[in-house]
C-alpha positions as a printed NumPy array, in Angstrom:
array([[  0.   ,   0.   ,   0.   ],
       [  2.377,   2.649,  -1.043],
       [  0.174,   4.723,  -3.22 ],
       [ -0.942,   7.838,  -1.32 ],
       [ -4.202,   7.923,  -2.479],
       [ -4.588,   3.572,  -1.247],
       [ -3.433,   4.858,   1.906],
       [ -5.753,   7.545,   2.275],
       [ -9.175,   5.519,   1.377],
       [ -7.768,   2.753,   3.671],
       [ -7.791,   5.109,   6.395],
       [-10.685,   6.659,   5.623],
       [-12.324,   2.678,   6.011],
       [-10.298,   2.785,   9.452],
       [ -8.399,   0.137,   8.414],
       [ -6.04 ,  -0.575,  11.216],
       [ -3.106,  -2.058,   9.449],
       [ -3.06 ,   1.024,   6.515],
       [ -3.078,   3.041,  10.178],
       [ -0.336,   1.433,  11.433],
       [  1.302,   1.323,   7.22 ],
       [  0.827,   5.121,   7.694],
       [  2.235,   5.63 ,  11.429],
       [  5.564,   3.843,  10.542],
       [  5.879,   6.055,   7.138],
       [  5.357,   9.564,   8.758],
       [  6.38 ,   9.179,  12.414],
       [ 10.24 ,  10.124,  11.807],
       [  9.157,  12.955,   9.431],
       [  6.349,  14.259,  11.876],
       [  8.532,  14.226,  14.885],
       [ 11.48 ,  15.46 ,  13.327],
       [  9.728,  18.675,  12.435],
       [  7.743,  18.989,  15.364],
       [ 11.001,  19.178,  17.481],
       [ 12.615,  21.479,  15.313],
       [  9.762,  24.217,  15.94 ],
       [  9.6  ,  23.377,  19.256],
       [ 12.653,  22.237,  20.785],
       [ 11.261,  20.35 ,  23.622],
       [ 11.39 ,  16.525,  22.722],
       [  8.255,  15.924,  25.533],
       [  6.37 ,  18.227,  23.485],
       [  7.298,  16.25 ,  20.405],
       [  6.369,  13.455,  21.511],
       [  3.055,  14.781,  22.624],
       [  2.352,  16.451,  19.282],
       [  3.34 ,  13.526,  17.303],
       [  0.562,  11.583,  18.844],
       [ -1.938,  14.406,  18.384],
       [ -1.016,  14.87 ,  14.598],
       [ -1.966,  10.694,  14.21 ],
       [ -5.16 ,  11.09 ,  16.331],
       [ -5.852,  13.871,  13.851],
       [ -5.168,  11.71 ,  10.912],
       [ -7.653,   9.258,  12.358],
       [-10.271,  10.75 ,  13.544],
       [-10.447,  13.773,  10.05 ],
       [ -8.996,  11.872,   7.361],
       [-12.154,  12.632,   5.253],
       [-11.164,  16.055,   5.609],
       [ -7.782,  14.678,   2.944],
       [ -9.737,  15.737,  -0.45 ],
       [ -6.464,  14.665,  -2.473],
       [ -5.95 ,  18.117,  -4.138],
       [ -2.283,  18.571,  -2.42 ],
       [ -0.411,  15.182,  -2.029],
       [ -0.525,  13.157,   1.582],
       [  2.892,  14.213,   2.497],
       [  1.971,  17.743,   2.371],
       [ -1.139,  17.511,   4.341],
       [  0.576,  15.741,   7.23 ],
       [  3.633,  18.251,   6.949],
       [  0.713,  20.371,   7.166],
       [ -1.313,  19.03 ,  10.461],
       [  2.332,  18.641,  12.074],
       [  3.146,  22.329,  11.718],
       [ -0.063,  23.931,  12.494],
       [  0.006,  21.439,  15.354],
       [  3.433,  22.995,  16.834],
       [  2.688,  26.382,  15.755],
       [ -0.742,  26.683,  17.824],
       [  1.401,  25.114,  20.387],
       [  4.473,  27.844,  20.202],
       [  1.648,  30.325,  20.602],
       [  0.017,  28.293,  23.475],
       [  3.259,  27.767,  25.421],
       [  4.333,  31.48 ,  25.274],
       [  0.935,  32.867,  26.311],
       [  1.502,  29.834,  29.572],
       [  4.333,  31.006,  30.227],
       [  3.961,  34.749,  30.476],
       [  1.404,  34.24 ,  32.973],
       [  3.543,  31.589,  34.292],
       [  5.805,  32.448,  37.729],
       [  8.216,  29.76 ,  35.989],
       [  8.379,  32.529,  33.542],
       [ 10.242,  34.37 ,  35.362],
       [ 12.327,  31.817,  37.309],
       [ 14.45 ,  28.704,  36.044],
       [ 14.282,  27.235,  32.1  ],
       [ 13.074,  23.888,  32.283],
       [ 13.106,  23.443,  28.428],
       [ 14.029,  19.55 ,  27.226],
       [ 16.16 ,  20.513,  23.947],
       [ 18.071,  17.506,  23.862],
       [ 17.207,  15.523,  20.433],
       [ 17.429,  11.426,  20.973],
       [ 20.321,   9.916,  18.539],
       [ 16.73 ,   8.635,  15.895],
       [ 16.388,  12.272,  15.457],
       [ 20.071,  13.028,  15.198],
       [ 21.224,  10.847,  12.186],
       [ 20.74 ,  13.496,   9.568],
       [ 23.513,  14.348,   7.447],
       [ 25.499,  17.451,   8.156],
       [ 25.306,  17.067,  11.901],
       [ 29.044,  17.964,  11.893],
       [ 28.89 ,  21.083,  13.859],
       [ 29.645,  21.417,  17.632],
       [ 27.747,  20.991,  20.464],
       [ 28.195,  24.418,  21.579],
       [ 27.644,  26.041,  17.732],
       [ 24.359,  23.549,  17.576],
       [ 23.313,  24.797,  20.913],
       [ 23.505,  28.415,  19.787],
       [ 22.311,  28.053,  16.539],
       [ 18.596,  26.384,  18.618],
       [ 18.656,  29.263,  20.819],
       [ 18.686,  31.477,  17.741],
       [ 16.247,  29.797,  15.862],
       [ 14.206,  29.711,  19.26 ],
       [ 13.807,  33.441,  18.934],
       [ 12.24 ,  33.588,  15.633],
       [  8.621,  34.145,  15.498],
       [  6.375,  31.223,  14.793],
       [  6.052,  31.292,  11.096],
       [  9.413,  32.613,  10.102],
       [ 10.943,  29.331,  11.991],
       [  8.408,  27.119,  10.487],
       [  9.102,  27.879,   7.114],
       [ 12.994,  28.06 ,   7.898],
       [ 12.467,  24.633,   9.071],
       [ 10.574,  22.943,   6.423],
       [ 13.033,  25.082,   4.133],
       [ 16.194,  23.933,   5.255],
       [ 15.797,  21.217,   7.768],
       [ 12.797,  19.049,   5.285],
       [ 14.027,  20.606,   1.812],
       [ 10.774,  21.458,   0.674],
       [ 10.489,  23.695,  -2.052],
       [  9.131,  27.68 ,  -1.895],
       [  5.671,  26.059,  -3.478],
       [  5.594,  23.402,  -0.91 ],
       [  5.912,  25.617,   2.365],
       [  3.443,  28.066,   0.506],
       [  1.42 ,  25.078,   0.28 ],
       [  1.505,  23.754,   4.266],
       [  1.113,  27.238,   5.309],
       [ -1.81 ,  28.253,   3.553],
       [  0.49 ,  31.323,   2.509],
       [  1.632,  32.702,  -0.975],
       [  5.167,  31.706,  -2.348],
       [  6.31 ,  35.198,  -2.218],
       [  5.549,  35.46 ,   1.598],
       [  7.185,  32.425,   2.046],
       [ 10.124,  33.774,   0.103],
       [  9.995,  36.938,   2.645],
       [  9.88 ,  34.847,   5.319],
       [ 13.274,  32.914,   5.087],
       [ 14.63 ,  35.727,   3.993],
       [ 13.803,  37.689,   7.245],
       [ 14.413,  34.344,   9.178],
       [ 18.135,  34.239,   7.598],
       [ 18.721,  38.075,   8.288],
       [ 17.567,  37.408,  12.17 ],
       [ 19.447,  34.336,  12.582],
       [ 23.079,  35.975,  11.301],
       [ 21.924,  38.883,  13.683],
       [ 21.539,  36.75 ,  16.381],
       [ 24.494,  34.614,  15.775],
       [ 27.204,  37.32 ,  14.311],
       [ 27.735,  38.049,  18.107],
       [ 28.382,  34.305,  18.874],
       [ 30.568,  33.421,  16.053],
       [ 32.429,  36.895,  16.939],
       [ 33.071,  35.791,  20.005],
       [ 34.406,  32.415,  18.906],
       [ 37.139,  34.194,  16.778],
       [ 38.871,  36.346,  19.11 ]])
């Protein structure tokens, strides 16, 4: 059952084993990106299983128009957006606000087998905090970008936005991220 369109009627029937077909296919993509807008690997996991409920429960909302891949890119952003938004309205009105960071950012080794993971500890940790700071959108389409390879048309696509305002956005997520790095790698060199 590797057609997208088998897959999607299969679920739509509830068939179990097309869920299961369709769990095993996504999961690493799904998680992968949730974590990378998030940063919290408990939240990732959380998410993960609320993008697959989704899936289940409004798979006759899939009409087929964009392929399967993009709508689940789709639920699994939305999904940690809403939550980015959620989180930081919690925590203003949060006293942990204001006190100690109890953020999970570690990423377990399944996560961390993508090529190009070459670059320090210290340079990866700084580069998360940076792309921590971005607003919502700008990260998510930095992420899907750069992180998922998905083209301009693609992001445009998942994000319900035009291609030019994707375009804007990574370029006003690059221009932040050398801002907020050009002190850190400044530092490094003297």
């Amino acid at each position: 059952m590797t057609d997208d369109r088998q897959l999607a009627e299969a679920l739509r029937q509830k068939d179990e084993k097309a869920f299961s077909i369709f769990v095993t296919r996504f999961q690493p993509m799904v998680a992968r990106v949730i974590f990378k807008i998030t940063g919290d690997m408990n939240d990732t996991n959380d998410l993960t299983q609320d993008v697959f409920l989704t899936v289940w429960e409004q798979v006759e909302d899939f009409r087929g128009e964009a392929a399967l891949t993009t709508w689940v890119y789709q639920l699994a952003t939305n999904k940690a957006l809403n939550h980015l938004k959620w989180e930081k309205r919690r925590q203003f009105f949060s006293l942990s606000y204001w006190g100690s960071d109890t953020k999970n950012t570690s990423l377990p080794k399944s996560l961390n087998d993508a090529p190009g993971r070459l670059i320090r500890e210290d340079d990866s940790n700084a580069i998360t905090a940076a792309l921590d700071q971005l607003p919502g959108q700008q990260k998510a389409a930095f992420v899907l970008s750069k992180s998922e390879g998905l083209s301009n048309p693609e992001i445009a696509t998942i994000l319900g936005l035009s291609v030019s305002a994707v375009e804007s956005l990574n370029f006003r997520a690059k221009q932040n991220l050398t801002r907020l790095l050009k002190t850190y790698y400044q530092s490094k060199t003297t």
